[in-house]
N, C-alpha and C positions, 0 to 999 in steps of 0.2 A: 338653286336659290329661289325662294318664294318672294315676289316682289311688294311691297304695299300701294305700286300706283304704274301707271303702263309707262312705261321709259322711251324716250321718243329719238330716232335716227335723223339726221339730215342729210340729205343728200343733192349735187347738183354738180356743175362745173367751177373750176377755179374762178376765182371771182365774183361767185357766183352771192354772196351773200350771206352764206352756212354761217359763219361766224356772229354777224349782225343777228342775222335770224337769230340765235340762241341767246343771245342780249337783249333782244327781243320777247325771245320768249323769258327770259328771265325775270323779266320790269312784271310781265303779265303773270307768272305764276305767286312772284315776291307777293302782287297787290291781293293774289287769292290764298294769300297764306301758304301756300305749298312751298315745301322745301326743294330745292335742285343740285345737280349738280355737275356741271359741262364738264364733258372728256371728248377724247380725241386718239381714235388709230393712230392717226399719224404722229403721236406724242413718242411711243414707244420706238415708232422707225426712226425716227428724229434721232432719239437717245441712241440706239444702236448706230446710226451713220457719224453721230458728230464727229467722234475723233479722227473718222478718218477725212471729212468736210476742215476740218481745222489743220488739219495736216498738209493737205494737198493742193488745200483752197483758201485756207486762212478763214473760210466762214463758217461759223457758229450756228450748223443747223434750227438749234434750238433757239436760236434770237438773231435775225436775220433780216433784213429788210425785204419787199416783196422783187425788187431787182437782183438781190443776192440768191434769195429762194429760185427765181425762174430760172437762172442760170446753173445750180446744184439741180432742179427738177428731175432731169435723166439718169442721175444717179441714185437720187431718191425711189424714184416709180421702179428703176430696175433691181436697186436691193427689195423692195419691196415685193414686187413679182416673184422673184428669186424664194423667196420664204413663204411666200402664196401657192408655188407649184412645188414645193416640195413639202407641202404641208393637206395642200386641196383646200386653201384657204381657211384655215384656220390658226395658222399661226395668231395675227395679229390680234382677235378676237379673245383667242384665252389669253392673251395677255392682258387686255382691257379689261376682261369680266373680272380678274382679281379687283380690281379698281372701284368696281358697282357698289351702290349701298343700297340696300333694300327697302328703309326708308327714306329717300330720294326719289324723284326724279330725275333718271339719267338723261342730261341730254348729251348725245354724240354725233357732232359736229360732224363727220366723216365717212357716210356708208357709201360705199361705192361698188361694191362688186354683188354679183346674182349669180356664177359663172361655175362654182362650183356648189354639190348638192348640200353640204353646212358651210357656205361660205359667209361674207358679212349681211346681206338681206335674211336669210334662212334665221343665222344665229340671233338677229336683233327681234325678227319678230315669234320665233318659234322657240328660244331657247331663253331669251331674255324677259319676254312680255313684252314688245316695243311694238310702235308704229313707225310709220316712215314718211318724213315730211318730204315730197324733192321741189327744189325752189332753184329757178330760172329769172336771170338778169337782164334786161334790156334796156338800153337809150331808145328813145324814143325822136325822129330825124325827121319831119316833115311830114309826120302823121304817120310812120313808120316802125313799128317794132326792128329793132336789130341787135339779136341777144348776145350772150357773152358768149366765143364759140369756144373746147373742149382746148383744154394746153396741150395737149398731145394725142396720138392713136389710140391708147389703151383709155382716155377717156373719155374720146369720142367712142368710143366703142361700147363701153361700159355704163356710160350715163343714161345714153337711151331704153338702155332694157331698166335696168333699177328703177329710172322715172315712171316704166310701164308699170311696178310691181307696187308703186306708191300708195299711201293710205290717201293721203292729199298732196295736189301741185301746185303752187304757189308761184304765180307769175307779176316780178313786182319790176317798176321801174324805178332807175337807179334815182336816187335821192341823197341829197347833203342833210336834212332836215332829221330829225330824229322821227318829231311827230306825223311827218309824211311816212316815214318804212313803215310804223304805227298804222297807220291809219290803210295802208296799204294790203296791209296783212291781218284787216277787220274778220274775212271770213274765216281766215286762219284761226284766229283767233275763238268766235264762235263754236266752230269746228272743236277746238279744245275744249273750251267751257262745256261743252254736254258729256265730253268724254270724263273729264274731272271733277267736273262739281253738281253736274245732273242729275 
């Protein structure tokens, strides 16, 4: 599929922002008139594990609080992996691509893996036309950076290489404020405007 605008990946750790970011970047693209539209890997795992999270758990993968989520986490990551190696990572990506619109901008909340040769980094930026934002969370403690660390091995493991393969890394401290993530995410932002309105 031929794209009309570069479709943009996020990536980082849980916690880490992805989401805000894309809210973020949504207020900036709505103001330049571009049209968007967020997706999510993890939509599709979600929907394949619910029934059995509702079954055995009583939680509702797909609308969950983030204390619900942490504790489902290991079954999530591991059906997920499970369709990852027996695919070379591609499972969850052609599921996603049906979803893209090619007058959009995709934003997708969720790139996490580099690991296999078309896995999720190869497909967003080689197969889709994307870039890849990775965005890191820190408190700030006494003149201190102290970031959000990985929720498990496979993302600590996984986050460092993807951050490596980034177009931009966006290192923002945590904020209640809307217009502080804003203003926080000024170069980020820049950084976009030459790609899209340049």
């Amino acid at each position: 599929m031929d794209f009309n605008y570069k479709n943009i990946g996020i990536s980082g750790v849980a916690g880490s922002g992805k989401n805000t970011l894309a809210e973020v970047l949504g207020l900036f693209f709505s103001r330049l008139q571009l049209p968007i539209k967020e997706l999510s890997i993890a939509r599709n795992l979600k929907e394949e594990i619910s029934p059995a999270c509702k079954s055995l758990y009583s939680i509702d993968s797909l609308n969950c609080s983030r204390e619900e989520k942490n504790l489902i986490r290991p079954m999530l990551v591991a059906h997920g992996e499970i369709k990852r190696k027996m695919t070379e990572g591609t499972h969850w990506t052609s599921l996603l691509e049906k979803d893209l619109e090619k007058d959009k901008i995709n934003i997708i909340t969720d790139i996490r893996y580099a690991e296999y040769p078309e896995d999720e980094y190869f497909w967003l930026t080689k197969k889709v036309n994307g870039v890849l934002i990775h965005v890191s969370r820190y408190d700030e403690i006494d003149g201190e950076r102290h970031f959000i660390k990985p929720a498990n091995p496979s993302e600590e493991k996984n986050d460092q290489r993807v951050k490596k393969l980034s177009d931009f890394s966006l290192n923002w401290r945590t904020e209640k404020n809307y217009g502080d993530m804003i203003f926080n995410s000024r170069k980020l932002l820049r950084w976009l405007k030459k790609i899209y309105v340049e």
